[in-house]
C-alpha positions, 0 to 999 in steps of 0.5 A: 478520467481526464489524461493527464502527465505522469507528474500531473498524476502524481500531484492531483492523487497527492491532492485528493488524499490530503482532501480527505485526511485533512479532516481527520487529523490535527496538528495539535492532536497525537495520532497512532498508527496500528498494523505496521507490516512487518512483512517482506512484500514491498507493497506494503512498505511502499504504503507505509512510507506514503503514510508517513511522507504524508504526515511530515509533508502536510503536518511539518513533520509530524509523525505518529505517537504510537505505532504497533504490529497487530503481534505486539499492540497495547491497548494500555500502551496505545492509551498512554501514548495517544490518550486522545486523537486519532486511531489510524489502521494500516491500508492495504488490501487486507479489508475481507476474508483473503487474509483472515488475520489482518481482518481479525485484528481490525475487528479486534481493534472496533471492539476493544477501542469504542471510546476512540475513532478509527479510522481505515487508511486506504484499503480494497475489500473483498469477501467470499464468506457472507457470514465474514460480511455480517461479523465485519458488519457488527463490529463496525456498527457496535463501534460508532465512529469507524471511517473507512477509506477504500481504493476503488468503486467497487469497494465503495459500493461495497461499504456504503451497502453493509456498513454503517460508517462513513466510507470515502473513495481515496487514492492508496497513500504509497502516491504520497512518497511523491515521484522517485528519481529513475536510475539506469536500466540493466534489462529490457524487459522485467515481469513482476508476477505475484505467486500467492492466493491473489494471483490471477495467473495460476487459474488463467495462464499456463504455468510454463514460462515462454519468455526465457530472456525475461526474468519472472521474479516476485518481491517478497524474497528478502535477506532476514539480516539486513532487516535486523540490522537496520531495525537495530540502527533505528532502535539506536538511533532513537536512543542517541537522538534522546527520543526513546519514545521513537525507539519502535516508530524508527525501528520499524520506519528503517525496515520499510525503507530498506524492504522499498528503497534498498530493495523493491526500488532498485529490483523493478527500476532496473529493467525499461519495462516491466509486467505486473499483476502487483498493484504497488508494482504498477504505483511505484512504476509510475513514481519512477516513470517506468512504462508497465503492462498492468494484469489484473489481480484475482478478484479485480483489485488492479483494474479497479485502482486504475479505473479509479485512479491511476490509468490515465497516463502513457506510462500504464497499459492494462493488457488483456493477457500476459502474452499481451502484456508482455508484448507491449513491454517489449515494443516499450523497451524496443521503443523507450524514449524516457530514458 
């Protein structure tokens, strides 16, 4: 990977995303957007408004017809609202059997909508199970017209060998939100350490905290209230503008602002380093300029991202333990020069 600046970054990820999805998508055609994350991680917000930036950037503001949760998709609705183009699924991390639900829908999905091309945002994959493989495998060839798009080597590897789809190596679309102005920093240091089945830390670090002057925090935890309140304005919102076919496309767009913009962002941009085992923690770092010691998730998602894609610059460092990320990010803070 040629080293290139942090903007340069940024821009050529930008590049290689529209390269792909330019031959998927019609400014003509309708397109739905399905498995909206309705969750409090802001990694998925962060890819949710990538997609929709990518859109209104490269298809003079267009944004999906048709948008759902997996707990609230109509076929029926999907059809009436998108009776012909594209079919998008949420990207993310969720291609395997680590979050069963997610991938229950998808398959789901390839077995109700054969008539439709479906195709995969940006995902890793990962599977313990091989039955969970050969299930995931059926689904794709009964379907016919499935393109899956994957965030690392390993996962396209993967796909090329079990799947019959077309499967193409794309960057995660959170780098369409494109580079964030860099507020001021509060705090030296920040480790953002993620606390769920994908950590890496639970089985290879000691579960005591050395390092009493750095906040350890995650960003999962959110005020419920201030979710409701800005899916009500988006829902209003679309009423007053006279779009009521908006109502949930704006509804669920104003949370995953408020869970990135009003709550990630500020949370990670106000410390001059940080740690992290998060993969969109180690991306919005970079949109904001913020040197980052990168950990590894548990099964190799982080490292393949960044061998992929997104560790060629002076702002990333994959760090070999979270002594030596955290070690790193002290000199870095100590050190800093970008701000």
């Amino acid at each position: 990977m040629a080293h290139l600046s942090r903007l340069e970054l940024i821009s050529d990820l930008e590049r290689q995303i529209h390269g792909i999805l330019k031959h998927y998508i019609s400014p003509d055609e309708p397109l739905a957007i399905l498995g909206f994350p309705d969750i409090r991680n802001c990694g998925d917000s962060a890819i949710w408004l990538g997609e929709i930036a990518y859109l209104r950037k490269y298809f003079s503001g267009k944004t999906p017809d048709y948008v759902s949760r997996r707990k609230d998709f109509s076929a029926a609705e999907l059809r009436r609202r998108v009776p012909v183009g594209p079919v998008f699924i949420q990207g993310g991390g969720t291609f395997g059997d680590i979050w069963p639900g997610h991938q229950g829908f998808r398959e789901s999905l390839l077995t109700e909508l054969t008539d439709r091309r479906i195709i995969q945002f940006p995902q890793s994959i990962h599977f313990n199970d091989a039955k969970r493989i050969d299930a995931s495998a059926r689904a794709i060839d009964r379907h016919g017209d499935f393109v899956l798009l994957v965030r690392d080597e390993q996962s396209l590897e993967f796909a090329e060998k079990h799947f019959n789809c077309a499967a193409h190596l794309c960057p995660d679309m959170a780098f369409a939100i494109g580079p964030l102005s860099r507020p001021e920093t509060s705090i030296p240091v920040l480790a953002m350490l993620r606390d769920d089945r994908e950590s890496a830390r639970k089985t290879c670090e000691s579960s005591a905290w050395a390092w009493p002057d750095i906040p350890q925090e995650d960003w999962i935890t959110e005020n419920r209230r201030s979710v409701d309140r800005v899916k009500r304005w988006g829902w209003l919102s679309a009423l007053a503008g006279g779009k009521p076919a908006e109502r949930r496309f704006r509804m669920l767009n104003a949370a995953a602002n408020q869970r990135l913009m009003k709550r990630g962002i500020p949370q990670i941009s106000r410390a001059r380093a940080i740690v992290t085992d998060r993969l969109h923690v180690h991306i919005c770092s970079l949109l904001l300029g913020r040197p980052h010691a990168v950990l590894d998730n548990n099964y190799g998602k982080v490292r393949g991202y960044l061998a992929a894609f997104s560790g060629g610059t002076d702002f990333s460092y994959l760090a070999s333990s979270l002594e030596d990320g955290i070690a790193w990010a002290q000199s870095q803070a100590e050190n800093c020069t970008h701000f």
